[in-house]
PyMOL Python script that loads the backbone (N, CA, C, O; Angstrom):
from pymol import cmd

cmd.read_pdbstr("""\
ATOM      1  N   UNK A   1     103.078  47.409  -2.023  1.00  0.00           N
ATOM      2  CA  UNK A   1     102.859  46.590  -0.844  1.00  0.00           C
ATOM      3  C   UNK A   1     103.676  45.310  -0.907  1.00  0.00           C
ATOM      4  O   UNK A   1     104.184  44.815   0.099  1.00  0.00           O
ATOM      5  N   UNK A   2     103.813  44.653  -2.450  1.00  0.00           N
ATOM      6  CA  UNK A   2     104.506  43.572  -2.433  1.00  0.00           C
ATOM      7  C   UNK A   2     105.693  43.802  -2.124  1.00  0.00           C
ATOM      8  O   UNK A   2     106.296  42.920  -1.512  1.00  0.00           O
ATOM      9  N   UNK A   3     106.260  44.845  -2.403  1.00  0.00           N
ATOM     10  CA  UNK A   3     108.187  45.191  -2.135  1.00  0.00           C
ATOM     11  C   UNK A   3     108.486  45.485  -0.808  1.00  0.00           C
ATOM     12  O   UNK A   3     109.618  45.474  -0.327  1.00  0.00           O
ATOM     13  N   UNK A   4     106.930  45.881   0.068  1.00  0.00           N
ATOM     14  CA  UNK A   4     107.527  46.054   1.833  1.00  0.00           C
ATOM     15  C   UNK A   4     107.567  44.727   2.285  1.00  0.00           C
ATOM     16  O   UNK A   4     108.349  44.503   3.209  1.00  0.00           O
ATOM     17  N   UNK A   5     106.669  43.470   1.690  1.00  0.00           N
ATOM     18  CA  UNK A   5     106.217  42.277   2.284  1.00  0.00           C
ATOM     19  C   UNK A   5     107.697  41.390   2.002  1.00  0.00           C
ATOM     20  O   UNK A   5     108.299  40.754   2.868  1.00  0.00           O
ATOM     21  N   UNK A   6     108.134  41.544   0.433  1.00  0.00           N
ATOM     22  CA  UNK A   6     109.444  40.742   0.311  1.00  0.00           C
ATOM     23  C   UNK A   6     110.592  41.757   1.154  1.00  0.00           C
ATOM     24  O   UNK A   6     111.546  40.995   1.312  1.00  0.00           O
ATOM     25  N   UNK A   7     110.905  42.880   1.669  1.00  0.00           N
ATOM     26  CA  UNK A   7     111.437  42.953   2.099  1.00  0.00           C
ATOM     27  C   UNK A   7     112.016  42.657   3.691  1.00  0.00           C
ATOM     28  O   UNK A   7     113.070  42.410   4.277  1.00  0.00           O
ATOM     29  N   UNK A   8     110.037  42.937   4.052  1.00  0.00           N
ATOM     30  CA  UNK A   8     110.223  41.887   5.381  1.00  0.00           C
ATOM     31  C   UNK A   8     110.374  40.576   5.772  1.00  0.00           C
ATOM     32  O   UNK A   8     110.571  40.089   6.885  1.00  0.00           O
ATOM     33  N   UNK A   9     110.229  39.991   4.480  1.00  0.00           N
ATOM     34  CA  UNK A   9     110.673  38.491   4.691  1.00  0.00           C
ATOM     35  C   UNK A   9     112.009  38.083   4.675  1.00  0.00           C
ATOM     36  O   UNK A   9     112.594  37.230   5.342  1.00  0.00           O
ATOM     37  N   UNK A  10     112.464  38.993   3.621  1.00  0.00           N
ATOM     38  CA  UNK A  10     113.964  38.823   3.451  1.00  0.00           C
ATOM     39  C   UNK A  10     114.629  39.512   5.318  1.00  0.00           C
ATOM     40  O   UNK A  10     115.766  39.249   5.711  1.00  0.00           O
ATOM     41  N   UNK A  11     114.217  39.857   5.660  1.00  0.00           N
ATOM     42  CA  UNK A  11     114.764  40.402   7.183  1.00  0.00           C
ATOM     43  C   UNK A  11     114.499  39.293   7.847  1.00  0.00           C
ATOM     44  O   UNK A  11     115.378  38.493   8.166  1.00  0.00           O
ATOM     45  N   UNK A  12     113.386  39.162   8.086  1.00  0.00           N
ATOM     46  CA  UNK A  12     112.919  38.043   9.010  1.00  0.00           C
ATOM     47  C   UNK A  12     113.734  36.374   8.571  1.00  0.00           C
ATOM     48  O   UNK A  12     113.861  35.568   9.493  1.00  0.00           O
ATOM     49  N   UNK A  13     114.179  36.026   7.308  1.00  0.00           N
ATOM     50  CA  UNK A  13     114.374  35.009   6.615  1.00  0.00           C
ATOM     51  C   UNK A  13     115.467  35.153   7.365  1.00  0.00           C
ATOM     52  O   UNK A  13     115.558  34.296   8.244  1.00  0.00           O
ATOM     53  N   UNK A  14     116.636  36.216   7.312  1.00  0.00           N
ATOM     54  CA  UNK A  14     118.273  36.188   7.184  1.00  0.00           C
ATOM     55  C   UNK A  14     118.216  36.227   9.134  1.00  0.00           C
ATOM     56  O   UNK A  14     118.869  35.272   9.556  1.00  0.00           O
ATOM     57  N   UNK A  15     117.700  36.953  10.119  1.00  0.00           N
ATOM     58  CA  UNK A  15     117.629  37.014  11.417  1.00  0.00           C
ATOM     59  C   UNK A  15     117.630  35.766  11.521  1.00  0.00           C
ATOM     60  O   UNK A  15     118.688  35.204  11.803  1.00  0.00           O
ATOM     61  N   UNK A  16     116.262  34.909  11.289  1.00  0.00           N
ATOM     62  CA  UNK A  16     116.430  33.375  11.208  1.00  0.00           C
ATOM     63  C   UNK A  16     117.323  32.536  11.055  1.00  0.00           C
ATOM     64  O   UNK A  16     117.583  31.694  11.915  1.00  0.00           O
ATOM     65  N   UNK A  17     117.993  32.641   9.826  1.00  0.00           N
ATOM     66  CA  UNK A  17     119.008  31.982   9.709  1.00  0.00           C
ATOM     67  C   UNK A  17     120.460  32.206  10.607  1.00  0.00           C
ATOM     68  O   UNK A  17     121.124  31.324  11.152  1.00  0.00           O
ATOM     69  N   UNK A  18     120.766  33.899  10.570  1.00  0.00           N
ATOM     70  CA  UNK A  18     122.130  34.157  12.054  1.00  0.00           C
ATOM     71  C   UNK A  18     121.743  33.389  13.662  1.00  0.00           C
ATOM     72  O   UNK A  18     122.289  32.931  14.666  1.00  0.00           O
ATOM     73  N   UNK A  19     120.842  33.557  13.252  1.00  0.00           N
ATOM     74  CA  UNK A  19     120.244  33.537  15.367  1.00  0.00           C
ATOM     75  C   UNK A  19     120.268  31.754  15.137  1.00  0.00           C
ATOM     76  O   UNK A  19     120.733  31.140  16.097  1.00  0.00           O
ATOM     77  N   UNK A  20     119.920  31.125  14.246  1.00  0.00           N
ATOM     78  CA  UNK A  20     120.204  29.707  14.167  1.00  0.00           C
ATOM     79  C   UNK A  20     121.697  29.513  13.791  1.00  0.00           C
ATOM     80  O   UNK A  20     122.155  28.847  14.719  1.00  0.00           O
ATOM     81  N   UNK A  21     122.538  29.723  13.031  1.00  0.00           N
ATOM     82  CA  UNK A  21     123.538  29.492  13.004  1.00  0.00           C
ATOM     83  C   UNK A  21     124.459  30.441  14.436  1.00  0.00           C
ATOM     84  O   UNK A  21     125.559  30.071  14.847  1.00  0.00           O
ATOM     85  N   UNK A  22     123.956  31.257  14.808  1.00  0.00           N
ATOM     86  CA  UNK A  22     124.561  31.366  16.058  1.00  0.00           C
ATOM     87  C   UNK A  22     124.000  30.450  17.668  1.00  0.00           C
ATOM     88  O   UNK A  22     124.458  30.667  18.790  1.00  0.00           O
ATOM     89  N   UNK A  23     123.153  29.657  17.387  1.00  0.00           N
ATOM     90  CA  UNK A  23     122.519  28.847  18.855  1.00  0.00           C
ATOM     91  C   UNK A  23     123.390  27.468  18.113  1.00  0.00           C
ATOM     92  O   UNK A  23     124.413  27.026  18.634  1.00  0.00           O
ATOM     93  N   UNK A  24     122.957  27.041  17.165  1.00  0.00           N
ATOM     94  CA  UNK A  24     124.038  25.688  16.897  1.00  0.00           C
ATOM     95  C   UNK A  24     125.248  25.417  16.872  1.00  0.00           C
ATOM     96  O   UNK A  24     125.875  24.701  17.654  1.00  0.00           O
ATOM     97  N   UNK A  25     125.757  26.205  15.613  1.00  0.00           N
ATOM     98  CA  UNK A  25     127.389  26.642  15.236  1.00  0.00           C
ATOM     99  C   UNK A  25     128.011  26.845  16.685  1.00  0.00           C
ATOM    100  O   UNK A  25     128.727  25.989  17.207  1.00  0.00           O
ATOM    101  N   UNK A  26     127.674  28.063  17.297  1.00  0.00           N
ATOM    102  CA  UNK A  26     128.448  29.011  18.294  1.00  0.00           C
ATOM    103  C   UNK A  26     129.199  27.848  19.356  1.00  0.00           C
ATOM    104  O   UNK A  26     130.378  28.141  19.555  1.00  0.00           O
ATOM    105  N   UNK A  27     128.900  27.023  19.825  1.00  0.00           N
ATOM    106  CA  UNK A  27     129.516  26.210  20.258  1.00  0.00           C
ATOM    107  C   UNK A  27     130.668  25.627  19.869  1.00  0.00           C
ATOM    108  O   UNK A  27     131.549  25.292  20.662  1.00  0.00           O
ATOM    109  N   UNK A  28     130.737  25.439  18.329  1.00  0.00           N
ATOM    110  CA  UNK A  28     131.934  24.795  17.908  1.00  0.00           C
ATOM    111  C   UNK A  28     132.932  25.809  17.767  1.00  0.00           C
ATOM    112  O   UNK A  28     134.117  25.480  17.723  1.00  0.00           O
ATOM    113  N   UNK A  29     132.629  26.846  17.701  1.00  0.00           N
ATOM    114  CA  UNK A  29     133.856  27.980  17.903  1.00  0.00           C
ATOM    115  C   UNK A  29     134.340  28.159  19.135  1.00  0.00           C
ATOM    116  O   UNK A  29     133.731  28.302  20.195  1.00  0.00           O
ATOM    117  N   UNK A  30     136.179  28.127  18.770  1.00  0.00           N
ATOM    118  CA  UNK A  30     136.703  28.601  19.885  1.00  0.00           C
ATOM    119  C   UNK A  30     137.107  29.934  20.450  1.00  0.00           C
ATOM    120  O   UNK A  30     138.210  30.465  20.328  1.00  0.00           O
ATOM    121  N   UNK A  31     136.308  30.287  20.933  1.00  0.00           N
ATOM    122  CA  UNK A  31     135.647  31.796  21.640  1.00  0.00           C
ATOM    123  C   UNK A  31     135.964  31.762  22.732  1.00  0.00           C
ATOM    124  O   UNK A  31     135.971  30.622  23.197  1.00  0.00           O
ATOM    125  N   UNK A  32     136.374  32.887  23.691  1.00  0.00           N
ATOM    126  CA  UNK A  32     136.618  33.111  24.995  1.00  0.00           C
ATOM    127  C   UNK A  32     135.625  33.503  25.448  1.00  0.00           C
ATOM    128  O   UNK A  32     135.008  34.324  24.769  1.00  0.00           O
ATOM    129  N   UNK A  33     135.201  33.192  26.438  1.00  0.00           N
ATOM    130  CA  UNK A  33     133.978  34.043  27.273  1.00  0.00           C
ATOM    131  C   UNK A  33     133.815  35.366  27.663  1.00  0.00           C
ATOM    132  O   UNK A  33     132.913  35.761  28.402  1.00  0.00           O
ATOM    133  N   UNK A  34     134.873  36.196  27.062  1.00  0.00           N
ATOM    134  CA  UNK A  34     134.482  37.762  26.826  1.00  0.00           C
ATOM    135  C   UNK A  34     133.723  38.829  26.674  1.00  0.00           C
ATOM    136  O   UNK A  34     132.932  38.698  25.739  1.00  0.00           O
ATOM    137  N   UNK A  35     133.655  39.868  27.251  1.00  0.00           N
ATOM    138  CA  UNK A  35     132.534  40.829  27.358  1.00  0.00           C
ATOM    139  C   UNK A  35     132.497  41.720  25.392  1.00  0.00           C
ATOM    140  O   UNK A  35     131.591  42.230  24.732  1.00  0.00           O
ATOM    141  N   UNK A  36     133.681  41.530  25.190  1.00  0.00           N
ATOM    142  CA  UNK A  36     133.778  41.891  23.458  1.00  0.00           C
ATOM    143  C   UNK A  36     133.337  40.988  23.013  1.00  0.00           C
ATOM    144  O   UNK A  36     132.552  41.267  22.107  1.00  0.00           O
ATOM    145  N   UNK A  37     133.500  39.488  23.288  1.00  0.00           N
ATOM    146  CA  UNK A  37     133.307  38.711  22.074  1.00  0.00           C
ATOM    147  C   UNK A  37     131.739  38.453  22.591  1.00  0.00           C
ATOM    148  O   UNK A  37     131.196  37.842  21.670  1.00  0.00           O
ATOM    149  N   UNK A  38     130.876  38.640  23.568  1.00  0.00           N
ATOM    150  CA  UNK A  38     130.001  38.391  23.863  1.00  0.00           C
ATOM    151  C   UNK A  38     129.199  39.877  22.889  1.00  0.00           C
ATOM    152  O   UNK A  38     128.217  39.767  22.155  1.00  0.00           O
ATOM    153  N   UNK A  39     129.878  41.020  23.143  1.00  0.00           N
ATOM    154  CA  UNK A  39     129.097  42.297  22.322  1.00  0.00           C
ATOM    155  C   UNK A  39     129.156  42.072  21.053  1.00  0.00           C
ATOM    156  O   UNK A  39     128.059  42.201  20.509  1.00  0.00           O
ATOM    157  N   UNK A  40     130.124  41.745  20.270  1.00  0.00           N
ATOM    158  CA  UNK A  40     130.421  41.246  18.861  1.00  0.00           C
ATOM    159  C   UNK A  40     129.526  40.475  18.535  1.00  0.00           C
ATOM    160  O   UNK A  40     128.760  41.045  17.758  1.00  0.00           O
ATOM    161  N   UNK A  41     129.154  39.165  18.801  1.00  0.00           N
ATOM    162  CA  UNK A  41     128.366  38.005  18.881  1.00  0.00           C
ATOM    163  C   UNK A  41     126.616  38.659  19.011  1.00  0.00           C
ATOM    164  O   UNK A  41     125.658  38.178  18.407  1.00  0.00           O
ATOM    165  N   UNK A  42     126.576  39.705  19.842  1.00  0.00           N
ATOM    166  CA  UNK A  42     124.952  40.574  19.893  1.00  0.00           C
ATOM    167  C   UNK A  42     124.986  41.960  18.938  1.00  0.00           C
ATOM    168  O   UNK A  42     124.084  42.796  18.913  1.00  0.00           O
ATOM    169  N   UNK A  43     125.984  42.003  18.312  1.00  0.00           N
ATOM    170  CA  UNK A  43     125.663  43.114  17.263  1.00  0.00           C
ATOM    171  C   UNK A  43     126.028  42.549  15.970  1.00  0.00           C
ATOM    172  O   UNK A  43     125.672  43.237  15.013  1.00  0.00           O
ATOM    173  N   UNK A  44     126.587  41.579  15.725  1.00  0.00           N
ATOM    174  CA  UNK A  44     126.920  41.105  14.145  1.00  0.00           C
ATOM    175  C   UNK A  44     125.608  40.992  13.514  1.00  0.00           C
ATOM    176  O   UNK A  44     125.258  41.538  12.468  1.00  0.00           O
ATOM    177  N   UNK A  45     124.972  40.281  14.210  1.00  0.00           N
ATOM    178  CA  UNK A  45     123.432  39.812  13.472  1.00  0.00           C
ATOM    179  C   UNK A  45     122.668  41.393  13.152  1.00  0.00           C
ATOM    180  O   UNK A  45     122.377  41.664  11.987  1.00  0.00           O
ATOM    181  N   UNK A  46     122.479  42.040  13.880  1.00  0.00           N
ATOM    182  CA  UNK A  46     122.110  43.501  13.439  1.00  0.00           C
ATOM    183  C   UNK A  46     122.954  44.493  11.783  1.00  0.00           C
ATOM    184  O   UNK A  46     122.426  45.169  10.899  1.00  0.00           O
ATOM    185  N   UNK A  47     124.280  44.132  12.022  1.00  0.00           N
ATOM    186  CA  UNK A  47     125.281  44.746  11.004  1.00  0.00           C
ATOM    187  C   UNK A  47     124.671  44.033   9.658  1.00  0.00           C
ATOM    188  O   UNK A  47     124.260  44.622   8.659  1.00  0.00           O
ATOM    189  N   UNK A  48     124.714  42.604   9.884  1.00  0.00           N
ATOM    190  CA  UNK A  48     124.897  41.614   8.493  1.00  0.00           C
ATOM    191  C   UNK A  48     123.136  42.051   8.286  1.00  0.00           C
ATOM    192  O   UNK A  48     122.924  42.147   7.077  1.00  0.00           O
ATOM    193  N   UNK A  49     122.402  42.213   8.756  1.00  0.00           N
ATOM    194  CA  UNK A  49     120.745  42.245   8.015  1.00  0.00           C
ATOM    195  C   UNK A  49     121.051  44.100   7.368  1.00  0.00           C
ATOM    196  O   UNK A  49     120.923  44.474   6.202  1.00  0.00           O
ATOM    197  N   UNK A  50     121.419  44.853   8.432  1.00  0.00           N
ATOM    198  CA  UNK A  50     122.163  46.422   7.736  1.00  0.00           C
ATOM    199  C   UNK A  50     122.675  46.178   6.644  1.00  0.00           C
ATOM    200  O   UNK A  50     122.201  46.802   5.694  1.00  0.00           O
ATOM    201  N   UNK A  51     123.393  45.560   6.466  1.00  0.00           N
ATOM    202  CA  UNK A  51     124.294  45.473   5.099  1.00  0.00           C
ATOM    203  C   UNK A  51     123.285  44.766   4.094  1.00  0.00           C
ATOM    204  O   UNK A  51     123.254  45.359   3.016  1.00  0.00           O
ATOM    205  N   UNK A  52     122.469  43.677   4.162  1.00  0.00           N
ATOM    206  CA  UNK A  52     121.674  43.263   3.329  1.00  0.00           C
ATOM    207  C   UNK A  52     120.575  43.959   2.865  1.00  0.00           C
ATOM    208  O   UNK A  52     119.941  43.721   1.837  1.00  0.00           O
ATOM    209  N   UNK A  53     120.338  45.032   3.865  1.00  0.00           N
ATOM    210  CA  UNK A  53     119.130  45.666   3.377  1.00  0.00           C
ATOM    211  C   UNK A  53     119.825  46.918   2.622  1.00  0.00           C
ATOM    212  O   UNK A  53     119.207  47.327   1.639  1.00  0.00           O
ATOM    213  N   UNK A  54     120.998  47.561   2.946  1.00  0.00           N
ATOM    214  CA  UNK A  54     121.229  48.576   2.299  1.00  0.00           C
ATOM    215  C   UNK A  54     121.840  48.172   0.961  1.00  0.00           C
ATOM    216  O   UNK A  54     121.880  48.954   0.011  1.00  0.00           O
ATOM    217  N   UNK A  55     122.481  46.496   0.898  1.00  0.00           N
ATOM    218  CA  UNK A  55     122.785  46.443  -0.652  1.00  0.00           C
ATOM    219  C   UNK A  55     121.443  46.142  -1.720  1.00  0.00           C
ATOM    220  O   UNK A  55     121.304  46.269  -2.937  1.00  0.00           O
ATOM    221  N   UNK A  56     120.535  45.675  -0.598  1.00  0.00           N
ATOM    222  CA  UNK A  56     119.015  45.777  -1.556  1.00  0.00           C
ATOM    223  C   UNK A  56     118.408  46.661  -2.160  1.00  0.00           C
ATOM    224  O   UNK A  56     117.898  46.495  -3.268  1.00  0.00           O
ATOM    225  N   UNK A  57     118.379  48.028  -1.313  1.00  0.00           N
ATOM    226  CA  UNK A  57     118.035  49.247  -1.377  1.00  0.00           C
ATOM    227  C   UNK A  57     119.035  50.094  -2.445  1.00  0.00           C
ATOM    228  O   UNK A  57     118.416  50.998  -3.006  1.00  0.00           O
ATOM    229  N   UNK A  58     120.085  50.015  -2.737  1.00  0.00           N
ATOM    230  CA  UNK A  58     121.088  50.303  -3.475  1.00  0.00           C
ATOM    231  C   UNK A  58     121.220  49.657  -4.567  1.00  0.00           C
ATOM    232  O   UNK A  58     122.106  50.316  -5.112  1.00  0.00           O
ATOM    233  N   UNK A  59     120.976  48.877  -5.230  1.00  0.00           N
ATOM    234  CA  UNK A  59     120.684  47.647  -6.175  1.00  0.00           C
ATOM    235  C   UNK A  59     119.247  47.720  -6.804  1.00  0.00           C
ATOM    236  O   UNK A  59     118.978  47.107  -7.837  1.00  0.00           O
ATOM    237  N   UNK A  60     118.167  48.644  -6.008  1.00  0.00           N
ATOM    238  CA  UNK A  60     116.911  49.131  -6.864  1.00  0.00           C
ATOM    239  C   UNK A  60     117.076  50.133  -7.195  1.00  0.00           C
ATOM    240  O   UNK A  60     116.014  50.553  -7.654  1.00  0.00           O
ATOM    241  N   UNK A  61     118.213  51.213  -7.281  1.00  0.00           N
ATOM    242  CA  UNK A  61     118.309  52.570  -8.226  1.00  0.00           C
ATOM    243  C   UNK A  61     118.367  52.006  -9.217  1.00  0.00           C
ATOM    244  O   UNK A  61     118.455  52.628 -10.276  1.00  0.00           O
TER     245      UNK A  61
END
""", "prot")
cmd.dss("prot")
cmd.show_as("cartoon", "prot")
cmd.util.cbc("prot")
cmd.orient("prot")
């Protein structure tokens, strides 16, 4: 039970932190108002928690 609870924190922790560094940061980047860079910008945060959870999951074999 403890390894589903740290794992959901660690999700919830890192979402937290993209979705804040993307509402503050995102401004200071110079970005075009694009329908890619707008899709890029709504799927990175999904990829980067993917990648954290599968190097977690891969790292407990």
């Amino acid at each position: 039970m403890t390894v589903v609870l740290s794992t959901l924190t660690k999700v919830l922790l890192a979402s937290l932190g993209i979705s804040l560094a993307i509402k503050y940061g995102g401004p200071y980047l110079p970005l075009t108002g694009t329908s890619a860079t707008a899709a890029v910008i709504v799927v990175a945060p999904s990829i980067l928690v993917a990648i954290a959870l599968g190097w977690d999951a891969w790292s407990r074999r």
